[in-house]
Biopython code that builds the backbone (N, CA, C, O; Angstrom):
import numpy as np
from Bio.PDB.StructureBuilder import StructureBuilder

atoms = [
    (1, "UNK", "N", (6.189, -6.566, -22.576)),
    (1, "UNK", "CA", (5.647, -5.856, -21.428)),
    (1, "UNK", "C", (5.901, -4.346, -21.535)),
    (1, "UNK", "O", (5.328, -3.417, -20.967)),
    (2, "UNK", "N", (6.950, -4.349, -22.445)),
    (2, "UNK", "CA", (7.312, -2.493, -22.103)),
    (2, "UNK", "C", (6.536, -1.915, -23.035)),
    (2, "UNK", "O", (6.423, -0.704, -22.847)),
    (3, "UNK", "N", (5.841, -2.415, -24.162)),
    (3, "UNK", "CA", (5.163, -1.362, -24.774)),
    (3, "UNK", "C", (3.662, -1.311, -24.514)),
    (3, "UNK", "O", (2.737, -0.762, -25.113)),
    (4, "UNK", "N", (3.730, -2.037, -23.465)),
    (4, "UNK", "CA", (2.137, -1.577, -22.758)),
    (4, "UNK", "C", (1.793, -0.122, -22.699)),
    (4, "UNK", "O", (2.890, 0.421, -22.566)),
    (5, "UNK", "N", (0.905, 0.778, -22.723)),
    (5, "UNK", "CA", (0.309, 2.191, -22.943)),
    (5, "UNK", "C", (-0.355, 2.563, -21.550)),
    (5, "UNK", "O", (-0.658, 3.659, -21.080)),
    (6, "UNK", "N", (-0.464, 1.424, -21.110)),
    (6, "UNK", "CA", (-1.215, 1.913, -19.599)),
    (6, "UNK", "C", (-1.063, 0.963, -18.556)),
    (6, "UNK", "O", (-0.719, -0.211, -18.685)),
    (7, "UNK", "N", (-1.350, 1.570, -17.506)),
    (7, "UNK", "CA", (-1.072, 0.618, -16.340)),
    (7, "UNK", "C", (-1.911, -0.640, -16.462)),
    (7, "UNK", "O", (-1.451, -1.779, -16.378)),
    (8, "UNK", "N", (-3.546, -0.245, -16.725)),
    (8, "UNK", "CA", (-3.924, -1.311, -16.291)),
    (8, "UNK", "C", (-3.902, -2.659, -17.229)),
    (8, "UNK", "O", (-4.253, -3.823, -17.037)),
    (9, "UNK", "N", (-3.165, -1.756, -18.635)),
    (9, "UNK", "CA", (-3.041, -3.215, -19.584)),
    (9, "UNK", "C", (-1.351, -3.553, -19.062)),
    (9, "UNK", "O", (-1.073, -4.619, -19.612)),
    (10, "UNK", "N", (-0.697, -3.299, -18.618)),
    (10, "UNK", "CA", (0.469, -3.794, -17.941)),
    (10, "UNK", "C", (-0.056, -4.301, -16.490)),
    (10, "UNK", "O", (0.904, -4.490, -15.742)),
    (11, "UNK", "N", (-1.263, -4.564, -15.904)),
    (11, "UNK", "CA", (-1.539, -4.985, -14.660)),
    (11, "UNK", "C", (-2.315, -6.076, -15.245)),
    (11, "UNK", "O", (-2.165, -7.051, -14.509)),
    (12, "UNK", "N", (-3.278, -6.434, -16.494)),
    (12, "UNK", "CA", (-3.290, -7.041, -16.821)),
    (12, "UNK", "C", (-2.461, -8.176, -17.788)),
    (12, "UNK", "O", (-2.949, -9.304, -17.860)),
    (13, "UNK", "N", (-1.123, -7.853, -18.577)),
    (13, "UNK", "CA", (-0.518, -8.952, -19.018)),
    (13, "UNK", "C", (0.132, -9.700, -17.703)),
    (13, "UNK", "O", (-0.020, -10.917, -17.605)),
    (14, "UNK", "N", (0.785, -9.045, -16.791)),
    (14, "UNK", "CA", (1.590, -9.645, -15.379)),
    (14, "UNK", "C", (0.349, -10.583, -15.177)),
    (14, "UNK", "O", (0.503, -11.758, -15.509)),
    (15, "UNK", "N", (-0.860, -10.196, -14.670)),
    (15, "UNK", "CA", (-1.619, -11.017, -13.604)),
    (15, "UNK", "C", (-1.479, -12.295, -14.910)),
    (15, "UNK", "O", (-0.874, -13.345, -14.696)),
    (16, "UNK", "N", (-2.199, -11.952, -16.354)),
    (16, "UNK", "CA", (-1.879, -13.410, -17.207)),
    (16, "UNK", "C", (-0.823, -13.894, -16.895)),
    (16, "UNK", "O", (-0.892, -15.033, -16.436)),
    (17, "UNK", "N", (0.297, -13.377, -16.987)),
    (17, "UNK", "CA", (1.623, -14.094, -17.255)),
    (17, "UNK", "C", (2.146, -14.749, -15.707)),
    (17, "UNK", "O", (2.574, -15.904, -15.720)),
    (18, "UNK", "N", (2.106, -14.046, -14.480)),
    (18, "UNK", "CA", (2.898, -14.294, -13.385)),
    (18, "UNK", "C", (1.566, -14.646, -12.666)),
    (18, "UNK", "O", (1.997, -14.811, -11.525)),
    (19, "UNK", "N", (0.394, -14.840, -12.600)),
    (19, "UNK", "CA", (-0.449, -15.043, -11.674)),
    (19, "UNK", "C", (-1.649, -16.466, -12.000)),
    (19, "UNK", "O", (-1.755, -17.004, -13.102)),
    (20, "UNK", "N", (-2.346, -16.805, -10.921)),
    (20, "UNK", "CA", (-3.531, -17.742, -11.209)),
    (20, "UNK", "C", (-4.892, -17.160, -11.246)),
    (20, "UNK", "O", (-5.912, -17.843, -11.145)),
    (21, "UNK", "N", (-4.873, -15.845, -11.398)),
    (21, "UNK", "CA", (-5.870, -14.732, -11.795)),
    (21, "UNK", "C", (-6.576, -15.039, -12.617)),
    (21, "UNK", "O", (-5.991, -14.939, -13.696)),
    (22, "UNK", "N", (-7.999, -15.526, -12.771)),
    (22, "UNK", "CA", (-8.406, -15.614, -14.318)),
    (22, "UNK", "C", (-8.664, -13.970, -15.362)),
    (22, "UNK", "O", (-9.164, -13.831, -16.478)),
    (23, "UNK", "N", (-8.001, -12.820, -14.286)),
    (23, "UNK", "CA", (-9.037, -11.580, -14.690)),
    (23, "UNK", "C", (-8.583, -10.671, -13.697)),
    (23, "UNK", "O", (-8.516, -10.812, -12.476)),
    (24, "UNK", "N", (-8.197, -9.440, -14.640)),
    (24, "UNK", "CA", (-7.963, -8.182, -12.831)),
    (24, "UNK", "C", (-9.175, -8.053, -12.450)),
    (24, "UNK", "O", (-9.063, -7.274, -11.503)),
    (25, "UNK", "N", (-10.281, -8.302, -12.558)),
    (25, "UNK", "CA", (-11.586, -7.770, -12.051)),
    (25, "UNK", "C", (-11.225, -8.896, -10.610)),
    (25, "UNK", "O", (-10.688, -8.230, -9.724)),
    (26, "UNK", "N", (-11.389, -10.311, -10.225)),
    (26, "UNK", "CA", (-10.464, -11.221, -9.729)),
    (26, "UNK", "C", (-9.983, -10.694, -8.699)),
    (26, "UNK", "O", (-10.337, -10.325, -7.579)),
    (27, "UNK", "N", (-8.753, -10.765, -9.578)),
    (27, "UNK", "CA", (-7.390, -9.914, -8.547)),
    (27, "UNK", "C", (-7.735, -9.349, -7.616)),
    (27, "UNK", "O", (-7.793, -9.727, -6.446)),
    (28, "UNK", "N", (-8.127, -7.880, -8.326)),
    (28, "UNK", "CA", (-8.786, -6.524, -7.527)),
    (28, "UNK", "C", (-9.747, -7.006, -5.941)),
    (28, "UNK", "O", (-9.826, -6.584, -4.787)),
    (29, "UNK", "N", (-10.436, -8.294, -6.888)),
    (29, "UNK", "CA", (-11.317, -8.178, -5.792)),
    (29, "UNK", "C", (-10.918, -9.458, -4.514)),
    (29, "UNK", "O", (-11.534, -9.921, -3.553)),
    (30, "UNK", "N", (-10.060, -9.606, -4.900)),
    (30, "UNK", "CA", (-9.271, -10.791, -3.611)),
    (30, "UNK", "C", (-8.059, -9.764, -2.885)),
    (30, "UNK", "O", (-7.398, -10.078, -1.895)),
    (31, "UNK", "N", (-7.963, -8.590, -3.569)),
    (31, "UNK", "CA", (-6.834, -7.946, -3.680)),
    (31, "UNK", "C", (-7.348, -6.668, -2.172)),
    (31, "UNK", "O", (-6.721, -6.133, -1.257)),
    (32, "UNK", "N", (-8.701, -6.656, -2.611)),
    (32, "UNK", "CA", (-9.343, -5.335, -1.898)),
    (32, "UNK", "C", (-9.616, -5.662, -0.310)),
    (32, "UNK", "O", (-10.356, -6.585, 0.028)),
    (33, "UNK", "N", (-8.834, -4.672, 0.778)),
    (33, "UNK", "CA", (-9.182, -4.942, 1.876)),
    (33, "UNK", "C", (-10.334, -3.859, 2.500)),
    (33, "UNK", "O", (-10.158, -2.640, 2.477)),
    (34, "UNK", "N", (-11.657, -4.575, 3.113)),
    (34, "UNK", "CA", (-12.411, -3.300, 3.426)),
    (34, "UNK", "C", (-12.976, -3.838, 4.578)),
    (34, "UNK", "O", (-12.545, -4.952, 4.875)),
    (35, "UNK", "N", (-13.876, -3.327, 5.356)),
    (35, "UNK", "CA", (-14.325, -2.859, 6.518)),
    (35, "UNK", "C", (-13.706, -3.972, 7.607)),
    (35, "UNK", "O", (-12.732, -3.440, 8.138)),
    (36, "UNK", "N", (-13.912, -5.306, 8.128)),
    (36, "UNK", "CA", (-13.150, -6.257, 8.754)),
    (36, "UNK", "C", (-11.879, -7.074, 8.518)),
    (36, "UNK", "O", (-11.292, -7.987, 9.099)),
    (37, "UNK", "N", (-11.699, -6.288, 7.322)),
    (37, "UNK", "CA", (-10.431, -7.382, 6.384)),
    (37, "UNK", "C", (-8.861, -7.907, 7.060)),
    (37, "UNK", "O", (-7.979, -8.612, 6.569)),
    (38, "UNK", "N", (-8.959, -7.298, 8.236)),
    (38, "UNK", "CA", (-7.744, -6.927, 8.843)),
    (38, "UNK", "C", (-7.633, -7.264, 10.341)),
    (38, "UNK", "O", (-6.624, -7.373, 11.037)),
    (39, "UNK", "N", (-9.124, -7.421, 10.698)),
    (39, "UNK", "CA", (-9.359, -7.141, 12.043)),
    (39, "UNK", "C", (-8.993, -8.443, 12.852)),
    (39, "UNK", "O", (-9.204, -8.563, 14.059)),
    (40, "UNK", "N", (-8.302, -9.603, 11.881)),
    (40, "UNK", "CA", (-7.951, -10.495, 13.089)),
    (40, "UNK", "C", (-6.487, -11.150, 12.275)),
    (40, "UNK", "O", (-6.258, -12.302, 11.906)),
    (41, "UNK", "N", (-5.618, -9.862, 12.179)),
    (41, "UNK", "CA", (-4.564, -9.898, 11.867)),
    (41, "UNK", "C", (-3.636, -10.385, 13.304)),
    (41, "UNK", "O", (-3.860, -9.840, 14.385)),
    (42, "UNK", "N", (-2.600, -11.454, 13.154)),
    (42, "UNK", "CA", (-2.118, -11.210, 14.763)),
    (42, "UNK", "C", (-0.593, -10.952, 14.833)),
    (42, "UNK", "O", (-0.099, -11.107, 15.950)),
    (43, "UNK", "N", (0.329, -10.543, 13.713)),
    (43, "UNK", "CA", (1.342, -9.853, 13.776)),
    (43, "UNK", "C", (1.085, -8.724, 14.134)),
    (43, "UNK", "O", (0.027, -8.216, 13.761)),
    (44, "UNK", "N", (2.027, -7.981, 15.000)),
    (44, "UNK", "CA", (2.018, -6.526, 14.471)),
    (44, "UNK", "C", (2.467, -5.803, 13.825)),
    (44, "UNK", "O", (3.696, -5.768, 13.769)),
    (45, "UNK", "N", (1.420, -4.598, 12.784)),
    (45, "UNK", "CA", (1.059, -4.453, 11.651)),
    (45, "UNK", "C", (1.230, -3.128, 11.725)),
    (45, "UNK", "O", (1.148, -2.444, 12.746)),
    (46, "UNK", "N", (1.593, -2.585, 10.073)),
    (46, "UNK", "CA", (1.589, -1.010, 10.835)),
    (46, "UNK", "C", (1.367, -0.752, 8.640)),
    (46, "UNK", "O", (2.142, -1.156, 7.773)),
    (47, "UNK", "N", (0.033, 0.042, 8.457)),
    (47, "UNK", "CA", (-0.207, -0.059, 7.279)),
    (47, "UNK", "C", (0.482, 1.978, 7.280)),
    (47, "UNK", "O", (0.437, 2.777, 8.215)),
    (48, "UNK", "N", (0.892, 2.131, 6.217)),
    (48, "UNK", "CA", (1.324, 3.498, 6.028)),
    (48, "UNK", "C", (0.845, 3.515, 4.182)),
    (48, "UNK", "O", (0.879, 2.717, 3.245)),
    (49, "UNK", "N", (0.372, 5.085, 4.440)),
    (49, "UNK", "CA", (-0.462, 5.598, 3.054)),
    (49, "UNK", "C", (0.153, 6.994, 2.949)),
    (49, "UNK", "O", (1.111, 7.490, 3.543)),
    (50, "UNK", "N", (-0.893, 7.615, 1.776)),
    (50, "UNK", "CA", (-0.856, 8.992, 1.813)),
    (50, "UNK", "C", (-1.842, 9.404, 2.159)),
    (50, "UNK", "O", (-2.563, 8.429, 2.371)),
    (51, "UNK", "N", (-2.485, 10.509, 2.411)),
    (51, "UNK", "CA", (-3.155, 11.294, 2.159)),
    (51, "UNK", "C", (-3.459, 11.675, 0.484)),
    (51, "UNK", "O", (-4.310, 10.900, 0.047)),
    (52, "UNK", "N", (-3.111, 12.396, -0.273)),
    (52, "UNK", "CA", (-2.763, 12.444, -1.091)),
    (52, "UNK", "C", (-2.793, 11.575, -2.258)),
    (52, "UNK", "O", (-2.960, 11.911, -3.430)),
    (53, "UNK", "N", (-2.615, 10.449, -1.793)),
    (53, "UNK", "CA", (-2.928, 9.121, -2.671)),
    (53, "UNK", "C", (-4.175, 9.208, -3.768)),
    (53, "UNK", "O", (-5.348, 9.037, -3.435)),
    (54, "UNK", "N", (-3.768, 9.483, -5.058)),
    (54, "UNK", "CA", (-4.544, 9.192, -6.319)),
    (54, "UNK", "C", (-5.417, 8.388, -6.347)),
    (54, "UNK", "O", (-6.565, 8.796, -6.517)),
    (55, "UNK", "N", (-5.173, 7.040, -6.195)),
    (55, "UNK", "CA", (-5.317, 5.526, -6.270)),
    (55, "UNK", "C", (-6.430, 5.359, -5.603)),
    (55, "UNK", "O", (-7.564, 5.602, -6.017)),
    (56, "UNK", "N", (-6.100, 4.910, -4.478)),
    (56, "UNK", "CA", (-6.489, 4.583, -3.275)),
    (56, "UNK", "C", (-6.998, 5.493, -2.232)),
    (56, "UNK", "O", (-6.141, 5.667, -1.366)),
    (57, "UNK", "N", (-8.467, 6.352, -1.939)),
    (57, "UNK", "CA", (-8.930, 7.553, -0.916)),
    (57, "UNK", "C", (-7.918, 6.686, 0.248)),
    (57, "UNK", "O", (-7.575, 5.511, 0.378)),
    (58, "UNK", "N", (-7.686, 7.853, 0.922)),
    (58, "UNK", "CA", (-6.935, 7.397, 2.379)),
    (58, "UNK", "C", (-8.664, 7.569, 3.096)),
    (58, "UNK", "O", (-8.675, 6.733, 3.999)),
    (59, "UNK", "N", (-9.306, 7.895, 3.082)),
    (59, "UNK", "CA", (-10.831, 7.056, 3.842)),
    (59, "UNK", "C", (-10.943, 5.708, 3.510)),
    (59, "UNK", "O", (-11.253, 4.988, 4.459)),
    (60, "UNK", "N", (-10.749, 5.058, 2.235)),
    (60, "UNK", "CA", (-10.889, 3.080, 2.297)),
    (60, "UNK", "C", (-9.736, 2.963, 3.733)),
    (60, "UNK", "O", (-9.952, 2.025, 4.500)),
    (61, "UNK", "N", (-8.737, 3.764, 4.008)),
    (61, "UNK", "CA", (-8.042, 3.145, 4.878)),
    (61, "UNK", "C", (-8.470, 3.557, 6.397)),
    (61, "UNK", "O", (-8.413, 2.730, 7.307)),
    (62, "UNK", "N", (-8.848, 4.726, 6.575)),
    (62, "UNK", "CA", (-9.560, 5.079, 7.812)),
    (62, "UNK", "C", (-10.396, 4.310, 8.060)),
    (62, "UNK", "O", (-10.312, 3.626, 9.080)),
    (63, "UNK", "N", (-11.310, 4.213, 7.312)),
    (63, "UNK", "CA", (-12.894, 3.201, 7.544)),
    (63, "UNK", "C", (-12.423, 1.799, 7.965)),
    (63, "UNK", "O", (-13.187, 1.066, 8.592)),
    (64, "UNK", "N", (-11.088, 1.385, 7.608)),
    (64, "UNK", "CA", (-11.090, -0.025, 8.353)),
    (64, "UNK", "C", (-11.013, -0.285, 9.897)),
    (64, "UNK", "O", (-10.689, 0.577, 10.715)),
    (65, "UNK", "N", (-11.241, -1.160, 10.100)),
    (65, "UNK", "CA", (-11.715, -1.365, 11.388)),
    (65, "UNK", "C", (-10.264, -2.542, 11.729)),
    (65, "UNK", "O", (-10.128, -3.695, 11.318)),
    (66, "UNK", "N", (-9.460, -1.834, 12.496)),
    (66, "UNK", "CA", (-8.199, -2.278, 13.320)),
    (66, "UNK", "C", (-8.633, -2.955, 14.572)),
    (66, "UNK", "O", (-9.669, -2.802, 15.219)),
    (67, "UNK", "N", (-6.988, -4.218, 14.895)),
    (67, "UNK", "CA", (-7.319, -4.308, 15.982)),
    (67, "UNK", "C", (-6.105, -3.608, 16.880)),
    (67, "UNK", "O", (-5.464, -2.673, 16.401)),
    (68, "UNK", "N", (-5.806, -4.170, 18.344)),
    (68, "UNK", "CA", (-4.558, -3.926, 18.847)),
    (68, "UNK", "C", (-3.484, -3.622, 18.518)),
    (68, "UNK", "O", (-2.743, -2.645, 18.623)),
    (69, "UNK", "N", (-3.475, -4.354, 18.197)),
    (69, "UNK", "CA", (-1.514, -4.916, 17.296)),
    (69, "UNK", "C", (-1.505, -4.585, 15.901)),
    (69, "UNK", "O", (-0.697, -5.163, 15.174)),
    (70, "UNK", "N", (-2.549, -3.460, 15.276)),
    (70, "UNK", "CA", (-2.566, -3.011, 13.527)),
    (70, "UNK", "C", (-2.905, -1.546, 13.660)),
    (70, "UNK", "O", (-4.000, -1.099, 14.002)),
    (71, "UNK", "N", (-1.085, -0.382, 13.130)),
    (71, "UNK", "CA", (-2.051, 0.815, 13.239)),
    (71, "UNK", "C", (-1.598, 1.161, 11.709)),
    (71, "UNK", "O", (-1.028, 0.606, 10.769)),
    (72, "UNK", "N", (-2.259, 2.544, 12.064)),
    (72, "UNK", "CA", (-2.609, 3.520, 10.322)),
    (72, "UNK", "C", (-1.630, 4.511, 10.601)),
    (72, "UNK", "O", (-1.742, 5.136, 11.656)),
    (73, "UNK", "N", (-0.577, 4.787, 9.741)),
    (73, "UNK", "CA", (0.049, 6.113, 9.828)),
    (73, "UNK", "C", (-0.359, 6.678, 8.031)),
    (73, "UNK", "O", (-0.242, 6.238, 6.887)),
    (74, "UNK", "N", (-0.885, 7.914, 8.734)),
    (74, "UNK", "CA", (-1.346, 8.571, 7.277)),
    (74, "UNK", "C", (-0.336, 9.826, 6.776)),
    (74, "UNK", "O", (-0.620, 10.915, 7.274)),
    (75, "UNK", "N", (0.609, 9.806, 6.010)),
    (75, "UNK", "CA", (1.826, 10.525, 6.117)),
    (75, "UNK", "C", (0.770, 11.926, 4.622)),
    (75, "UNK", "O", (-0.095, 11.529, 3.842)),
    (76, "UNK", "N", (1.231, 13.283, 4.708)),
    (76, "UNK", "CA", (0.171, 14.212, 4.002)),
    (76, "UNK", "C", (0.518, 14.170, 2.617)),
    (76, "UNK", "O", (-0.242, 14.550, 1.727)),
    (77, "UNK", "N", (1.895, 13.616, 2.393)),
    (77, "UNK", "CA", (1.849, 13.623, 0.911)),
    (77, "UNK", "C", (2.861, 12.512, 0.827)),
    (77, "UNK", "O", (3.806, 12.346, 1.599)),
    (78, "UNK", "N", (2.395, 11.443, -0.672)),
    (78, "UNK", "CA", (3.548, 10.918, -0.849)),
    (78, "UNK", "C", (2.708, 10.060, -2.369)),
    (78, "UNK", "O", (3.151, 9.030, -2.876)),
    (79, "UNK", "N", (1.715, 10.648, -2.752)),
    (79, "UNK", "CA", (1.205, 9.957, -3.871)),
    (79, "UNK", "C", (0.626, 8.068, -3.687)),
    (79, "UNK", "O", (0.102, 7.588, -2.682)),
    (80, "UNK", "N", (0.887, 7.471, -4.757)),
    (80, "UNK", "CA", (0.715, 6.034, -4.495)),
    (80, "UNK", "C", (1.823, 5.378, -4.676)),
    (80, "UNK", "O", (2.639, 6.027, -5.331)),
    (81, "UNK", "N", (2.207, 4.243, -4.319)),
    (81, "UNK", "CA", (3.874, 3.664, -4.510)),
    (81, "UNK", "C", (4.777, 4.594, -4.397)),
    (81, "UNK", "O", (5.658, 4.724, -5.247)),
    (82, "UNK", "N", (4.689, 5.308, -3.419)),
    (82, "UNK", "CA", (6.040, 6.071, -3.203)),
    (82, "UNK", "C", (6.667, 6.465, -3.922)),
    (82, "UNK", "O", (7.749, 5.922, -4.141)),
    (83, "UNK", "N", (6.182, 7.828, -4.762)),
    (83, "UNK", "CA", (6.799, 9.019, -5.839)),
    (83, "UNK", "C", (8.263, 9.659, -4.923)),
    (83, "UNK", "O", (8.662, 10.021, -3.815)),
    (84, "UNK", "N", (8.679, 9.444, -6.478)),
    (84, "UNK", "CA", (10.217, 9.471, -6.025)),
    (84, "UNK", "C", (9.932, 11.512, -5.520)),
    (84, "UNK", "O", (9.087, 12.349, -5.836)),
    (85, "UNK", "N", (10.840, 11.516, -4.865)),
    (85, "UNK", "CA", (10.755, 13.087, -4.432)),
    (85, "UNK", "C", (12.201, 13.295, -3.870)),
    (85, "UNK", "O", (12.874, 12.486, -3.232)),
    (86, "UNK", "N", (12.668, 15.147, -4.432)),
    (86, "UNK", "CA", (13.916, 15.844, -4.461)),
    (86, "UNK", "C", (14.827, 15.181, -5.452)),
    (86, "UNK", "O", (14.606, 14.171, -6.122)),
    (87, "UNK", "N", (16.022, 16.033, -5.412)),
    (87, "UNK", "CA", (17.080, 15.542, -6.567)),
    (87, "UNK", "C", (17.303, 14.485, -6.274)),
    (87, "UNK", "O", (17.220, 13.675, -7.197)),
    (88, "UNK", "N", (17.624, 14.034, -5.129)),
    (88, "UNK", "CA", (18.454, 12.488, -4.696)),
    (88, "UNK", "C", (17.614, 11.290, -5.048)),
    (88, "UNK", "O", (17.991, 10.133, -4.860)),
    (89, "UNK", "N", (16.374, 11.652, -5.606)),
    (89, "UNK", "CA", (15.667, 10.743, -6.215)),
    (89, "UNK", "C", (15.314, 9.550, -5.035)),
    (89, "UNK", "O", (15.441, 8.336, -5.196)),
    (90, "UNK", "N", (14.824, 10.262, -3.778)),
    (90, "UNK", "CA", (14.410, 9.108, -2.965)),
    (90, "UNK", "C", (12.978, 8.825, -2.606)),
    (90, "UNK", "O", (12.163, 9.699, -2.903)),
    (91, "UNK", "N", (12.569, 7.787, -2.039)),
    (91, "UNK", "CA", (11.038, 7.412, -2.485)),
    (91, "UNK", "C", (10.645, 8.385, -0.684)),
    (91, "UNK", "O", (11.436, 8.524, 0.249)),
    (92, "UNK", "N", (9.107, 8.908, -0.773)),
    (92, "UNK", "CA", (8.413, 9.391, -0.165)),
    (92, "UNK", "C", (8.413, 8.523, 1.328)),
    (92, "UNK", "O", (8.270, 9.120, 2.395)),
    (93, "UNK", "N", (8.589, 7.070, 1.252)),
    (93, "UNK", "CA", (8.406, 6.835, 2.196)),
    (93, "UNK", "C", (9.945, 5.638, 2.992)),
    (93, "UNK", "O", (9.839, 4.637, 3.702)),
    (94, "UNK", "N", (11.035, 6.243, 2.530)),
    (94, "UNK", "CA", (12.194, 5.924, 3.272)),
    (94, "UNK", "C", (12.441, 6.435, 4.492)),
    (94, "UNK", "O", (13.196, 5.711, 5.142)),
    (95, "UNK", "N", (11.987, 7.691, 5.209)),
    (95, "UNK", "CA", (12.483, 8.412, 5.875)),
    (95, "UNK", "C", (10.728, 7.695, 6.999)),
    (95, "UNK", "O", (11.019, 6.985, 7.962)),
    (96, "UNK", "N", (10.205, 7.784, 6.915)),
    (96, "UNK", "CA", (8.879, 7.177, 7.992)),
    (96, "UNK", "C", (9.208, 5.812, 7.826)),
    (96, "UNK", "O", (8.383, 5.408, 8.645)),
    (97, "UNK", "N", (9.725, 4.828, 7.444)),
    (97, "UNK", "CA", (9.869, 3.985, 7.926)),
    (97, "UNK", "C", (11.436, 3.554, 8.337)),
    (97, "UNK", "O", (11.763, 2.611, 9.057)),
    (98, "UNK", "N", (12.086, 4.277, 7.836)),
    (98, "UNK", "CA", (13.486, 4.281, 8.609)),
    (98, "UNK", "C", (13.070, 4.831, 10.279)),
    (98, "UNK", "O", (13.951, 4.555, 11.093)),
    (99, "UNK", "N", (11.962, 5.493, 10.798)),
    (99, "UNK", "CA", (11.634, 6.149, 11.557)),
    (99, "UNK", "C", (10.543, 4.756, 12.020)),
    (99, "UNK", "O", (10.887, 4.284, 13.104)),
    (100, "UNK", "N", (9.639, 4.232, 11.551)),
    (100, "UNK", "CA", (9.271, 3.077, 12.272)),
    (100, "UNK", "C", (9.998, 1.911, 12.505)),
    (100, "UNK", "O", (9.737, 1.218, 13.488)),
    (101, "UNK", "N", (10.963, 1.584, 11.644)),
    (101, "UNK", "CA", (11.901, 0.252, 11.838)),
    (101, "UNK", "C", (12.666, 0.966, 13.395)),
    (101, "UNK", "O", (12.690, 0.311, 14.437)),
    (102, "UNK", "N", (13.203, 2.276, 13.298)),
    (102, "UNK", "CA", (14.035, 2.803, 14.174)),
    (102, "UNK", "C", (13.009, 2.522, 16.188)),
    (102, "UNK", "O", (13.600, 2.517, 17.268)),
    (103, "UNK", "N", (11.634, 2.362, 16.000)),
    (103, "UNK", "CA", (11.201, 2.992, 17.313)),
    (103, "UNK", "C", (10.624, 1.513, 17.267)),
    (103, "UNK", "O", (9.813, 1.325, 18.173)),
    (104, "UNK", "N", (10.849, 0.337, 16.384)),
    (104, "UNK", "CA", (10.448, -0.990, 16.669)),
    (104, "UNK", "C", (11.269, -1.640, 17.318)),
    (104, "UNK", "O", (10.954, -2.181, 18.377)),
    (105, "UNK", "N", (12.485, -1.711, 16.801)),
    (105, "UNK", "CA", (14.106, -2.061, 17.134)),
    (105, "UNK", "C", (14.555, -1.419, 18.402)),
    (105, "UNK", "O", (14.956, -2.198, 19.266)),
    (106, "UNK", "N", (14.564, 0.043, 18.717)),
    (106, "UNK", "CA", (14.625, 0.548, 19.716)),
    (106, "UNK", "C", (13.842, 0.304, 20.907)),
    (106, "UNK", "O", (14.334, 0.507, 22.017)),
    (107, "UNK", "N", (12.743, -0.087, 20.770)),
    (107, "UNK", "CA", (11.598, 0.029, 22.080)),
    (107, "UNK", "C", (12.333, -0.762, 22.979)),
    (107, "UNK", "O", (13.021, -1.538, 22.316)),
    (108, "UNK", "N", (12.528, -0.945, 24.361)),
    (108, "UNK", "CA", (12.705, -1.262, 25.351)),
    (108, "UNK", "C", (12.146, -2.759, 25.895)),
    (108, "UNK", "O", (12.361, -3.113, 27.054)),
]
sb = StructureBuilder()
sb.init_structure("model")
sb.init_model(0)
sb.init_chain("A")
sb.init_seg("    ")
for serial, (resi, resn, name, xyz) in enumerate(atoms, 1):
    if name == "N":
        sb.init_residue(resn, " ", resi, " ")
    sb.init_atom(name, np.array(xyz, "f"), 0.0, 1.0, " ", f" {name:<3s}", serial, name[0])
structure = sb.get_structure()
């Protein structure tokens, strides 16, 4: 696995090896949430992105169509998978969700 050269041939040996994927094309597309994909979610849900995000436009995530109990926090920078950021080497998105766990736990 480690001398894979690129992501997506390391996204493809995993899905062979650890998955019932016949194919990332597959994956991707069981994988992809778009316009209603979400909309009759009944936990409450709280999806957090970047802006910024390479990967993934933060518009696929605007354009979805939420319900009640599912929101969007769009934080302005933090890349995709949470790029490590400053010396202390901590991920982009410890501090917003130490900040949502904090006002879930807290609420009244």
């Amino acid at each position: 696995m480690l001398k894979r050269r690129s992501i997506r041939s390391l996204t493809e040996a995993l899905l062979e090896r650890y998955s019932e994927y016949a194919s990332v094309r597959e994956y991707f597309s069981d994988y992809t949430l778009i316009n209603d994909a979400l909309v009759d979610i009944q936990p409450p849900t709280t999806l957090l992105t970047a802006a910024d995000d390479p990967i993934i436009p933060v518009e696929d995530f605007t354009q979805l169509k939420l319900n009640d109990v599912t929101r969007l926090v769009v934080q302005p920078y933090g890349g995709h998978n949470g790029f490590i950021s400053g010396f202390c080497l901590n991920s982009w998105y410890e501090r917003p969700l130490g900040e949502l766990f904090d006002e879930i736990t807290l609420r009244p």
